[in-house]
N, C-alpha and C positions, 0 to 999 in steps of 0.2 A: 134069655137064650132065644134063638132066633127058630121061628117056627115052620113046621115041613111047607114047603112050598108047590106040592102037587094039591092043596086045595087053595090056590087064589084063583087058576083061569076060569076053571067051569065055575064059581057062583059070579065073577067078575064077569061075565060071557050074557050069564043069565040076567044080568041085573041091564046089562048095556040092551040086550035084546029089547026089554019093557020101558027103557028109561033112557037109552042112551042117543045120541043127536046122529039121524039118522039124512035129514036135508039140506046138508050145508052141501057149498053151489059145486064144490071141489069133488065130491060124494058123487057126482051124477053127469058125466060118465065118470069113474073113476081112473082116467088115463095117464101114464106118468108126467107128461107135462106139466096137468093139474095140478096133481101130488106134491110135482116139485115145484110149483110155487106156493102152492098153500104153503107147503110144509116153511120154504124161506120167508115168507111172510107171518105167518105166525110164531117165529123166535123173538121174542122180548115185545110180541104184541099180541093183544087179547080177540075172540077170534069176533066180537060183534065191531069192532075194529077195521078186521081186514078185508071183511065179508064185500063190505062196496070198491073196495081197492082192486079185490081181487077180480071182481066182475069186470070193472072198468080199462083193470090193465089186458084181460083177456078180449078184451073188445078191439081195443087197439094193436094185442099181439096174439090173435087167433091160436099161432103154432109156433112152436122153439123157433123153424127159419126164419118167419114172421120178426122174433123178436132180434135173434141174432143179425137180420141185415137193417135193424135201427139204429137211429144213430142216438150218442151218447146221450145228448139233450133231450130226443124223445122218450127215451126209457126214465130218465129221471123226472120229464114233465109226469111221467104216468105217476111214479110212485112220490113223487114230493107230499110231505107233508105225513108218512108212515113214519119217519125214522132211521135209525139206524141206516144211513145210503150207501154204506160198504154192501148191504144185500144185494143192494140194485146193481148195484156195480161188479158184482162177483157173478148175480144172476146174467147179466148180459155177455161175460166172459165167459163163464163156462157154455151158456148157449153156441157163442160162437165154435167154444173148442167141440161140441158134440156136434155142428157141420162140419168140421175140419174131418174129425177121428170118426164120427160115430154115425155118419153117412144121414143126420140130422132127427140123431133120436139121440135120446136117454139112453146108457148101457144096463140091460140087465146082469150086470156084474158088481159086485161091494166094492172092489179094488179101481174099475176102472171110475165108479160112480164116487168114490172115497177121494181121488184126483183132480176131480172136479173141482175151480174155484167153491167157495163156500160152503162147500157140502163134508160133513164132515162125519166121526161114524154113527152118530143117532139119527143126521138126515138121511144119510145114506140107508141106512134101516127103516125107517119111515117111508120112503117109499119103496124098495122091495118089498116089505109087507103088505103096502096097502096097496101098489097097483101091480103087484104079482101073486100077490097071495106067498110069497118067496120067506123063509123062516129066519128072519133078524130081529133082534133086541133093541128098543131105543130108552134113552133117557133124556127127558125133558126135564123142567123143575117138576110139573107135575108127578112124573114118575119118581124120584129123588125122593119128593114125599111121602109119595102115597108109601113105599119098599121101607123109607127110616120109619115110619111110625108101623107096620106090619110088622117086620121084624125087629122092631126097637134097638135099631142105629144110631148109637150117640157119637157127636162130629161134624163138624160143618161138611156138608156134601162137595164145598169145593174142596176142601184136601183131596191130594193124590190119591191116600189110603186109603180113606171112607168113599171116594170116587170108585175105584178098584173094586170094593166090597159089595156096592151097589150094582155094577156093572156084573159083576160074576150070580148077582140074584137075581136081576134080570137077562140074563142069559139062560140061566136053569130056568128060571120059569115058562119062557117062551118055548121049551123045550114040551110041555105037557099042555100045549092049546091044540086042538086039535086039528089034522089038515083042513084047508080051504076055510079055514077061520082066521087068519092070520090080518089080515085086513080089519075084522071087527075087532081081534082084541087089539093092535093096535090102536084103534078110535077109542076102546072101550077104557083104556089107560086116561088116554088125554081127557076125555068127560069127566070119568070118575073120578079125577084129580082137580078138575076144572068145576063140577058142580056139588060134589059131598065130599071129599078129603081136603077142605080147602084150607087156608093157610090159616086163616082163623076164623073162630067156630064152626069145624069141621060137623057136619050132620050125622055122629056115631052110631043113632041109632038106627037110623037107616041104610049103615053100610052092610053090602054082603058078606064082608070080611070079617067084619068084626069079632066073629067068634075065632078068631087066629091073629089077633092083632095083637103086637105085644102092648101098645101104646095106649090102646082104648083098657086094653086087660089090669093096666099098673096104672091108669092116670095121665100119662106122658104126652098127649096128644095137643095138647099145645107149647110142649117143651120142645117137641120131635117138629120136623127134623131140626138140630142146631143149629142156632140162626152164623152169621158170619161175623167174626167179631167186629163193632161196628166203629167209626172214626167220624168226627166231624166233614161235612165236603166243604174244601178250599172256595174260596171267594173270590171270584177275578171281574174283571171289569174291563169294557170297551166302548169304544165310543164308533156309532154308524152314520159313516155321513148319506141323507137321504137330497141329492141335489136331482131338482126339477129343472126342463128348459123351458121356451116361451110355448110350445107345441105341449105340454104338462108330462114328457117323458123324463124315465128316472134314469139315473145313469145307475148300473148296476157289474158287479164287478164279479167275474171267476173263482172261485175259491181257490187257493192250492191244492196238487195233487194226495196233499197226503191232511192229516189234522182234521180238524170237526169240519161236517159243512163237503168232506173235499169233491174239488169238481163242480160242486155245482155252484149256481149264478146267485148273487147275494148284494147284501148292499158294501161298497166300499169301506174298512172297517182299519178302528186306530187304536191303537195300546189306550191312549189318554190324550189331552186336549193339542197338545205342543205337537205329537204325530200327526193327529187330524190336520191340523193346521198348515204342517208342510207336505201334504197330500193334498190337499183343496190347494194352495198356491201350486203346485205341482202340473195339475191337470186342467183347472177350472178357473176361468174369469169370473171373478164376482171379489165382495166383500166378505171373510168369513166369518167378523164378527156379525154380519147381521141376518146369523141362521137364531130360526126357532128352538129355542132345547126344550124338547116333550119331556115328557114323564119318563122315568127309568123302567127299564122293562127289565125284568128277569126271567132268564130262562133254568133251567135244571138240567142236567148233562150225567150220564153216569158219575162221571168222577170230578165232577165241579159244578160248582154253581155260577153263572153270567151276568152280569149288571150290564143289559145295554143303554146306552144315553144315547137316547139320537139326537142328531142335529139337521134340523131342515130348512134348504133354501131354496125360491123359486125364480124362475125366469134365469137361468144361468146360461151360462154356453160355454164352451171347452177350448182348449188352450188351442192354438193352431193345429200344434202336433198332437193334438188326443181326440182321435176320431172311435168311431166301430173296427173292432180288433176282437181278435183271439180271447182275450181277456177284457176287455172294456164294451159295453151297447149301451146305446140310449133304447129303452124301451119304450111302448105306448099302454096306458092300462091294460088295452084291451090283448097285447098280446103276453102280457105275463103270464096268463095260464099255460103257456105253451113253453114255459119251461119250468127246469126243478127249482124251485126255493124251496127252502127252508122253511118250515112251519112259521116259525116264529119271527122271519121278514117277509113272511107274506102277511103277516097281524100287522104288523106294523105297517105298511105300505095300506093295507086297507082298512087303517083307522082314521 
């Protein structure tokens, strides 16, 4: 049975006061800009991670206008190599709509901040909490856990239901933090979940809670929360062509607007050898049988896993009709940094 919830803020409060991460770079000044990019940068990434991301994209985009009148390739050179580039790309859109709407700020409102590309209702809570001190509920995985094992929630937290359940207990909870604290116990959530409630071997005796946990109380603490029921990831396979010209630049290709990767700049890429093959006759003078084929590189994807084979050939040059375009550049090393790749064609380009 699920236990009373007006004692998790205050020892939760108390324990984050003495123990909880108090100088991460977002923290100081706590302004909603900040907020709102920590907060979209740490979704599905871990926060020693983000921490240089975040400095460096702040470097280059000072303030929301800053980032909003950048252009697409410069917001992805920032964040290349984080992940998930739907963030980037929903962060630079919603920026631009809060110069449109929002006279070039963040709205102190849930509904209009809710409307926001990418922002959805636990970011939108994240930061009205933390850069208003303003009373909203979030759930992250961290929180998911920490609430299934307090209250001994059996059920994979993605279900609707058990989603529902959770959200209605973090909402009463947040209801007993007390004003101008809203800020810390937000933080005090994501630590305590991030350095002693963790996914396994949770540190129980050292949690504040403990003494109201149903999980640590019956055993359940590494049963809790339900994991998802789990399926093999599918196996796909591609093949990258990596073509040099006599000057050592690579030719590199636009992604589509939508699918892995989209939008940004990548190496030209083929189902299997036969596509390859009428893609390199396509654009490129050379011979295609006489590319390099490197080692297979794998990548890991949420919902599948990559076999790339690259094939590399130097000193090439391009068909009449395939110059610099929208979708096609020759690059030079040196200026690859300056745009988004891909984590994993930037390994391979500088292997």
């Amino acid at each position: 049975m699920s236990q009373p919830i007006d004692t998790f803020a205050t020892p939760l409060l108390t324990w984050f006061d003495q123990h909880g991460r108090h100088d991460l770079p977002w923290q100081h000044p706590r302004t909603p800009y900040r907020v709102w990019l920590s907060e979209i940068m740490l979704q599905q990434t871990q926060v020693r991670v983000v921490i240089p991301y975040f400095e460096r994209f702040l470097q280059a985009f000072p303030t929301l206008p800053d980032l909003a009148a950048a252009s697409s390739d410069e917001v992805m050179a920032q964040w290349a190599g984080l992940g998930y580039y739907a963030r980037a790309r929903n962060l630079h859109a919603a920026a631009k709509r809060c110069v449109e709407l929002h006279g070039g700020e963040l709205p102190r409102d849930f509904e209009a901040l809710h409307a926001l590309p990418g922002i959805g209702r636990s970011t939108a809570g994240a930061i009205l909490s933390q850069a208003w001190n303003d009373r909203f509920a979030i759930m992250d995985g961290n929180v998911k856990r920490v609430l299934a094992r307090v209250h001994g929630i059996a059920g994979w937290p993605g279900l609707p239901a058990i989603e529902k359940q959770l959200w209605a207990l973090a909402v009463e909870h947040v209801q007993h933090v007390p004003q101008g604290r809203l800020a810390d116990y937000t933080q005090a959530q994501m630590d305590f979940g991030a350095t002693l409630c963790t996914r396994a071997n949770p540190a129980c005796l050292l949690c504040p809670v403990n003494p109201q946990c149903v999980a640590f109380r019956d055993g359940l603490t590494e049963a809790l929360p339900t994991p998802k029921p789990g399926k093999p990831l599918p196996e796909r396979s591609a093949v990258m062509l990596m073509a040099f010209d006599a000057q050592g630049r690579v030719l590199l290709q636009r992604r589509p607007p939508v699918g892995i990767w989209s939008g940004l700049w990548s190496l030209p890429q083929a189902d299997d050898t036969t596509a390859a093959r009428a893609w390199f006759d396509a654009h490129l003078a050379g011979d295609f049988d006489a590319a390099d084929e490197l080692p297979d590189t794998p990548h890991t994807f949420t919902h599948y896993r990559l076999h790339m084979q690259p094939l590399r050939w130097k000193r090439l040059s391009p068909r009449d009709a395939v110059g610099d375009n929208a979708d096609l550049r020759w690059v030079a090393p040196a200026e690859l940094t300056t745009l988004g790749l891909p984590a994993p064609i930037r390994k391979l380009l500088d292997a």
